[in-house]
Every structure is written in C-alpha cells, then in structure tokens.
TIBALO-343980 format. One line per field, with one value per residue (C-alpha): x, y, z; residue in one letter. Coordinates in nm, 4 decimals. Each point is the difference from the previous one (the first is absolute). Layout:
BEGIN
c1 c(X | ...)
c2 c(Y | ...)
c3 c(Z | ...)
residu c(a | ...)
# end
This chain:
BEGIN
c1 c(9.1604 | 0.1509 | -0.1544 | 0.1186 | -0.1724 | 0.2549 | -0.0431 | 0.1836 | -0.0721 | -0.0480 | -0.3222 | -0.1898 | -0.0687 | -0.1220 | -0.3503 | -0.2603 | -0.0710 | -0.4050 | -0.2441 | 0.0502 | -0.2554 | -0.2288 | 0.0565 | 0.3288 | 0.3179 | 0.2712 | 0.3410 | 0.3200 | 0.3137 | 0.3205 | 0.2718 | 0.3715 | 0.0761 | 0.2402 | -0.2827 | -0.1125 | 0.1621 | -0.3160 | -0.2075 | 0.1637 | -0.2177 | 0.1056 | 0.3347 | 0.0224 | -0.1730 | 0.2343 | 0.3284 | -0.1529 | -0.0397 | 0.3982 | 0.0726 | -0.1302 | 0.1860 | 0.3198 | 0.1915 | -0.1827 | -0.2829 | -0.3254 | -0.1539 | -0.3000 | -0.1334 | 0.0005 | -0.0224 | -0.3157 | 0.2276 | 0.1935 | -0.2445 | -0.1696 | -0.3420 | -0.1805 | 0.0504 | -0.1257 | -0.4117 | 0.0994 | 0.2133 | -0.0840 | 0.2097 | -0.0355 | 0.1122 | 0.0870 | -0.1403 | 0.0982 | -0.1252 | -0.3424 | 0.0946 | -0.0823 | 0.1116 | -0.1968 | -0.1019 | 0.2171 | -0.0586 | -0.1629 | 0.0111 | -0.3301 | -0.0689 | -0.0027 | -0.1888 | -0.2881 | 0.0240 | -0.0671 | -0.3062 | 0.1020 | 0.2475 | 0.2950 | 0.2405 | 0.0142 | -0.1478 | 0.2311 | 0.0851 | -0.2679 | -0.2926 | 0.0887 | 0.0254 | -0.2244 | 0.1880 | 0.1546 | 0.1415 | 0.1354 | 0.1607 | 0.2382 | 0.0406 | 0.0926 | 0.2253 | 0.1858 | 0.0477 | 0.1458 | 0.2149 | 0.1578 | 0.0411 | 0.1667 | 0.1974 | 0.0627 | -0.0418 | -0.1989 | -0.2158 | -0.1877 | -0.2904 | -0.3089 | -0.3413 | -0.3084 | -0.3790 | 0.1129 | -0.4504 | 0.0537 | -0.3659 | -0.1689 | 0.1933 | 0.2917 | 0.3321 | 0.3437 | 0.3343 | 0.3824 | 0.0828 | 0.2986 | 0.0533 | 0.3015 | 0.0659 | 0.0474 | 0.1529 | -0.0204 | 0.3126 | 0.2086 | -0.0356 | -0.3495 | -0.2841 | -0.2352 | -0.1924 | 0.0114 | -0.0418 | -0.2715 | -0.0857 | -0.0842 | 0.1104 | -0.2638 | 0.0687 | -0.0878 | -0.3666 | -0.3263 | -0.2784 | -0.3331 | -0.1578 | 0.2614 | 0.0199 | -0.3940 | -0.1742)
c2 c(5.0780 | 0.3064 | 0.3973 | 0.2234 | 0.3006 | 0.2377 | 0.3092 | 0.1625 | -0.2277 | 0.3063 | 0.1406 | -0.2415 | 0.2295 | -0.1158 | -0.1668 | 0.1375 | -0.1665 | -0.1254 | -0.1399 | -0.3646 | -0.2444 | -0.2546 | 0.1613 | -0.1866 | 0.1658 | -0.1881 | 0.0111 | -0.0348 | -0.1048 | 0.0858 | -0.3112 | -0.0193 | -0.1492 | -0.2312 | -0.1912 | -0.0894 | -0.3508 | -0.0994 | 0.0427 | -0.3037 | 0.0536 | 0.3950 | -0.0180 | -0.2684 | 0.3420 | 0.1824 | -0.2474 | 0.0427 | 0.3275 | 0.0509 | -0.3038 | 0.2611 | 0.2876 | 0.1200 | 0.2384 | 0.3027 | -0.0753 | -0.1349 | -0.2689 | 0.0818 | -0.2969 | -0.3813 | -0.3154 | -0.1925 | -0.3513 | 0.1812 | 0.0552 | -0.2274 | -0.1066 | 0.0229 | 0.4168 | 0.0422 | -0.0319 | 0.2729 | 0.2214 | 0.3233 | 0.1773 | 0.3872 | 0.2413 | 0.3137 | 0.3271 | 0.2447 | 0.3366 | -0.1611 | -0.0671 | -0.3166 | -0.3678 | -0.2608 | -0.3298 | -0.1824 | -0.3784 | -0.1429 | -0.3589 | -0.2140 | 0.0374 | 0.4082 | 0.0000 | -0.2373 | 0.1778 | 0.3276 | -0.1428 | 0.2314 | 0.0650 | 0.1188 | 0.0148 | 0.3720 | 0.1662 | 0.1879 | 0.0109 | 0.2331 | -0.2106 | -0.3099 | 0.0514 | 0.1934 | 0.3914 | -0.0288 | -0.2858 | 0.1305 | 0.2463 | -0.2035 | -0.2086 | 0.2786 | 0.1603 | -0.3466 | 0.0183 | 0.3226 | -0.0598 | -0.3158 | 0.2282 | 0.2647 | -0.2702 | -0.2308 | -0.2819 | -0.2625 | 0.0931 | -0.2704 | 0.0352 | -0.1442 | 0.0914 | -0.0526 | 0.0573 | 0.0799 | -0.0112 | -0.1459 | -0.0637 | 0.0958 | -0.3003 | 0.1043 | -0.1396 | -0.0293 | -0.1129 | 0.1054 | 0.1631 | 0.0393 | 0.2569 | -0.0401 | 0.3258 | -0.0383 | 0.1876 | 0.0070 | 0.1952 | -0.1390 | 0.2948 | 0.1596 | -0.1911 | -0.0566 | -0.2754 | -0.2497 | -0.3547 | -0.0099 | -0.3345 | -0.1762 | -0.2749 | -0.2083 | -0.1579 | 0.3391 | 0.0074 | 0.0463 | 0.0937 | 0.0673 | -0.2780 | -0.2248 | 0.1308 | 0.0260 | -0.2244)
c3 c(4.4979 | -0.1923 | 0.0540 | -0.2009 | 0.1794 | 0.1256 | 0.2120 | 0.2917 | 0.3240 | 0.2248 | -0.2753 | 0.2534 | 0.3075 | 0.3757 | 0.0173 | 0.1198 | 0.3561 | -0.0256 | 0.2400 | 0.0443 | -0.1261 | 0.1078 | 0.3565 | 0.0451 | -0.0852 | -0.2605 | 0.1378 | -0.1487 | 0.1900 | -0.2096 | 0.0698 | 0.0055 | -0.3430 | 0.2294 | 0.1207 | -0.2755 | 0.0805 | 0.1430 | -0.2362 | -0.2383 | -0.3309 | 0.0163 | 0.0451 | -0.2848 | -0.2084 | 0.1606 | -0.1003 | -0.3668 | -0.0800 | 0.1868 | -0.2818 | -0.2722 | 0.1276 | -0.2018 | 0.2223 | 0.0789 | -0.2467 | 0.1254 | -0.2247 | -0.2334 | 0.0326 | 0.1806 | -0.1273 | 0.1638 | -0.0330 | 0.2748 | 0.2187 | 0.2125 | -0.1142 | 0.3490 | -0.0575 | -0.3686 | 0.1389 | 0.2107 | -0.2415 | -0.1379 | -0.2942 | 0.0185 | -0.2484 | 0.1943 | -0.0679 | 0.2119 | -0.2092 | 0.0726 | 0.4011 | -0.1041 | -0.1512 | -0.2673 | 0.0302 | -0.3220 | 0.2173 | 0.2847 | 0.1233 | -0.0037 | 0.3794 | 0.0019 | -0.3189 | 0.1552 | 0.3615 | -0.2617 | -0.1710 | -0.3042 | -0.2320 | 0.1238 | -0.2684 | -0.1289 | 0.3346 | 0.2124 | 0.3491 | 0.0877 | -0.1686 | 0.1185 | 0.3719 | 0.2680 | 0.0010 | 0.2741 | -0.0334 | -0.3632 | 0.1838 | 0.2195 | -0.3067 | -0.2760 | 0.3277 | 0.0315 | -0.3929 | -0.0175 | 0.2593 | -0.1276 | -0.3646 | 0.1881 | 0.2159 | -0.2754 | 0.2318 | 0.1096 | 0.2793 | 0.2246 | 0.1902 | 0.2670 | -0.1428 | 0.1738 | -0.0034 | -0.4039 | -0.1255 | -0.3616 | -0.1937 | 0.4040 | 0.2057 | 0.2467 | -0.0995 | 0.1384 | -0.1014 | -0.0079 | -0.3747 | -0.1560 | -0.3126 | -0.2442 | -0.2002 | -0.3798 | -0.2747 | -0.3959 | -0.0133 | 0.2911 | 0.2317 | 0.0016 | 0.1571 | -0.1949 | 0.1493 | 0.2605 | 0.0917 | 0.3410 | 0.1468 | 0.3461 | 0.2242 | -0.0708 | 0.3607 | 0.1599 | -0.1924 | 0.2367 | -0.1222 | 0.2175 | -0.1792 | 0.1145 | 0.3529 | 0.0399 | 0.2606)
residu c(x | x | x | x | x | x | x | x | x | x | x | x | x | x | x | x | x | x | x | x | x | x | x | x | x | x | x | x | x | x | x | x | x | x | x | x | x | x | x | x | x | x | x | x | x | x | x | x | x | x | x | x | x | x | x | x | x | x | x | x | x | x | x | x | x | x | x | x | x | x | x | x | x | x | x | x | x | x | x | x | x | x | x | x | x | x | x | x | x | x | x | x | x | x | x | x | x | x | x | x | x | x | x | x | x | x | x | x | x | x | x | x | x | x | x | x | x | x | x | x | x | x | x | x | x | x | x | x | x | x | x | x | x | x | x | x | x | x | x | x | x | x | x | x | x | x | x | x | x | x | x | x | x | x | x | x | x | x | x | x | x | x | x | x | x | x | x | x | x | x | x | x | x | x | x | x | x | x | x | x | x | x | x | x | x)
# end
C-alpha cells in the first residue's frame, strides 16, 4: 500500500462542477468523524490506521490482518496525485472490480467514475491531503458501471514519508450498500 508520488497537495485546484448524470444527482453528505461509532466495520479501519500512527506521522501503509475482512470487497487503495487533480487505482476489492466490469487497477479517479461524481471524489481526496485526516462521508445515487449506488465511505490518508499524503485507504460500510438492483421491484 506504499506511493511514492509526491507533489504539493494544493497543485490539485477546485473541480469543475458538471451536469449530473443519469438525470439523478449523486450527493455526498460529509460526517462528523465522531459518528463513526455506528458504522462498526469503519471505525475498526479507523482504530487501525490510529494503531499505525507514530506521533504526528500518518502511516504509509495498513496491514489487511488488521482490518476486518467484511471491508476488504469494498476497499480501494489510491495513490494520490494531486499535480494531475487526480488519484490512481493501486487496489480494489472484488465487489467494486465486478460492479466495474473492467479493470480497475491503474485507472484514475476520473476514468473510473461518471465526472461528476470524480469530482466530489478527487475534492474529498484533496481535502483529507490538505487536512491530513480522515474524513467520513454519506454517498448516494454514486452510478458505478450505469447502476445507482449508495453507501457511507470512509478515506484514511497515507504517507511514504510520514507527513505528505501520498495515497489513501477508501472503503464502505458494507451495511450501508443499496444498489438499484437490490432496491428494484
């Protein structure tokens, strides 16, 4: 889970606001990191990557024995680049890469989901780089491979050096998954 890219976190400007797709509009409802309590399999994330921490340095990595197993279907690995307003694929867990139908590993941000929805996501990056800290959130009506999604996210910032992000740690409450195939008729 190391990225050694480095660049300034504020190269990545504001995203450009675009039309929503599929005629419904994502949303994304930033949480209090304190309530992350209910959402059990995040805040065990959470409790690991805290583990991994040494002082002010973030950790470059997490060990997937210390996470819980129900999250690592649902886990993406990003290697920030913020020259590029953007991030990488390094990992994603079975479930995104099927909902994708395509590769995934290698593609940023911006390939990978609709453009809008890129742009709330690379925002939420850059502000947890900037930050430094974990940042929680409610996403819904997220279209991944054409079918409407929702779910609560958490992103972990990482760091090859200790104090620059340079990649992160994104993955779901699996509880909080719909998807409109699952909520259809």
């Amino acid at each position: 889970m190391r990225n050694d890219h480095r660049s300034e976190d504020d190269a990545m400007g504001d995203a450009e606001t675009v039309s929503p797709v599929h005629g419904s509009a994502s949303t994304q409802e930033e949480l209090a990191l304190d309530e992350i309590g209910a959402f059990p399999m995040l805040a065990a994330c959470l409790r690991a990557w805290e583990a991994k921490r040494q002082g002010d340095d973030l950790p470059a990595s997490l060990e997937v024995s210390d996470l819980p197993e129900a999250v690592l279907d649902y886990t993406m690995l990003l290697d920030y680049l913020p020259a590029e307003r953007d991030a990488a694929v390094r990992m994603v867990g079975t479930y995104i890469g099927e909902k994708a139908a395509f590769k995934a590993q290698g593609m940023t941000v911006r390939a990978f989901f609709e453009e809008r929805d890129a742009a709330v996501v690379t925002d939420a990056l850059r502000g947890c780089a900037q930050n430094r800290k974990p940042t929680l959130a409610r996403r819904t009506f997220v279209p991944i491979a054409g079918s409407p999604m929702s779910y609560v996210r958490l992103i972990l910032p990482l760091s090859a050096n200790g104090q620059t992000v340079t990649g992160f740690f994104k993955t779901i409450e699996p509880s909080t998954l719909t998807d409109s195939a699952s909520t259809a008729g």
